[in-house]
C-alpha positions as CSV (number, residue, x, y, z in Angstrom):
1,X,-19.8,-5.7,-6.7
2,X,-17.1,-5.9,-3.5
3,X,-15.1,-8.3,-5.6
4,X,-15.0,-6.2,-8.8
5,X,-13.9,-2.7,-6.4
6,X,-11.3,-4.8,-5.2
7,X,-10.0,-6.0,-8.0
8,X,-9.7,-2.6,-9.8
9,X,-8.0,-0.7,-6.7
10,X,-5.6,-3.9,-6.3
11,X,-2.8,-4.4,-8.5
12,X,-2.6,-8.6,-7.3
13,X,1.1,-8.7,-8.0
14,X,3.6,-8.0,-5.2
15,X,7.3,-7.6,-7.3
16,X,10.9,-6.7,-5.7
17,X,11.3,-2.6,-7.5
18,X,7.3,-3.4,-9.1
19,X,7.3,0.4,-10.2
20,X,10.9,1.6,-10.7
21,X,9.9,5.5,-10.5
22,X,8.8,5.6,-6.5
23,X,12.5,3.4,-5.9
24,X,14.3,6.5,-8.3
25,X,12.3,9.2,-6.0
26,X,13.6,7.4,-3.0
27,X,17.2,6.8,-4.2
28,X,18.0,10.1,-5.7
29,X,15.6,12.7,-4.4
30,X,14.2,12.2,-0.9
31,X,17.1,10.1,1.3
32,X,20.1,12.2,0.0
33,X,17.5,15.8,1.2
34,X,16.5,14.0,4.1
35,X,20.2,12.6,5.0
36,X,21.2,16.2,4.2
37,X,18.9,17.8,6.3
38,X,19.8,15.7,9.1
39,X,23.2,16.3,9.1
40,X,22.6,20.0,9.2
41,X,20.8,19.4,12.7
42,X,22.8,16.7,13.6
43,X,19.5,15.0,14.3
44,X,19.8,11.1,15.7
45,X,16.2,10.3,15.4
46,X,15.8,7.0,13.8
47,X,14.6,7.1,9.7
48,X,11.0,5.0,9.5
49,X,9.3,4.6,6.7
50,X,5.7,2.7,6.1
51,X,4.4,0.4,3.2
52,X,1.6,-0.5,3.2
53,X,-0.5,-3.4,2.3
54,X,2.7,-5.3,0.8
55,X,1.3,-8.5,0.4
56,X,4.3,-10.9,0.9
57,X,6.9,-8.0,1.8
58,X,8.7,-7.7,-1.9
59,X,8.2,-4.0,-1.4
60,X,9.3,-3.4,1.9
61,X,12.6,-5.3,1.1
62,X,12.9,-3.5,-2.2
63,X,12.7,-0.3,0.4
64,X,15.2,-1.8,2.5
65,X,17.5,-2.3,-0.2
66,X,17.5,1.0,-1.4
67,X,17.9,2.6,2.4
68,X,21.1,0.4,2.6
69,X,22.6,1.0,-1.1
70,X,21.8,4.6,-0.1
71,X,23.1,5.1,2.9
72,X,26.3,3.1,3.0
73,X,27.9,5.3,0.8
């Protein structure tokens, strides 16, 4: 039974941009508000952001990409 719960709450592949539509929220949507909003402050607290259970860290670089394609411009 433990092996079949984890197997249906698990996807068991770990891909750079696995599910384009959270990267698209990030890239579009919720840095350019949040780089917005702290401009309007002028706020210098550092941007962290948690993944979870990446298995070999495809998603977490993925993030990492995004953050830098993001924010350089």
């Amino acid at each position: 039974m433990k092996r079949r719960v984890i197997n249906e709450i698990t996807t068991r592949e770990t891909l750079f941009f696995r599910d384009s539509s959270p990267f698209d929220l990030l890239r579009n949507k919720l840095l350019p508000d949040l780089v917005d909003r702290r401009s309007r402050v002028g706020s210098r607290i550092p941007i962290r952001i948690w993944s979870a259970a990446c298995s070999t860290g495809q998603e977490a670089y993925s993030i990492a990409i995004v953050l830098r394609e993001t924010l350089e411009t």
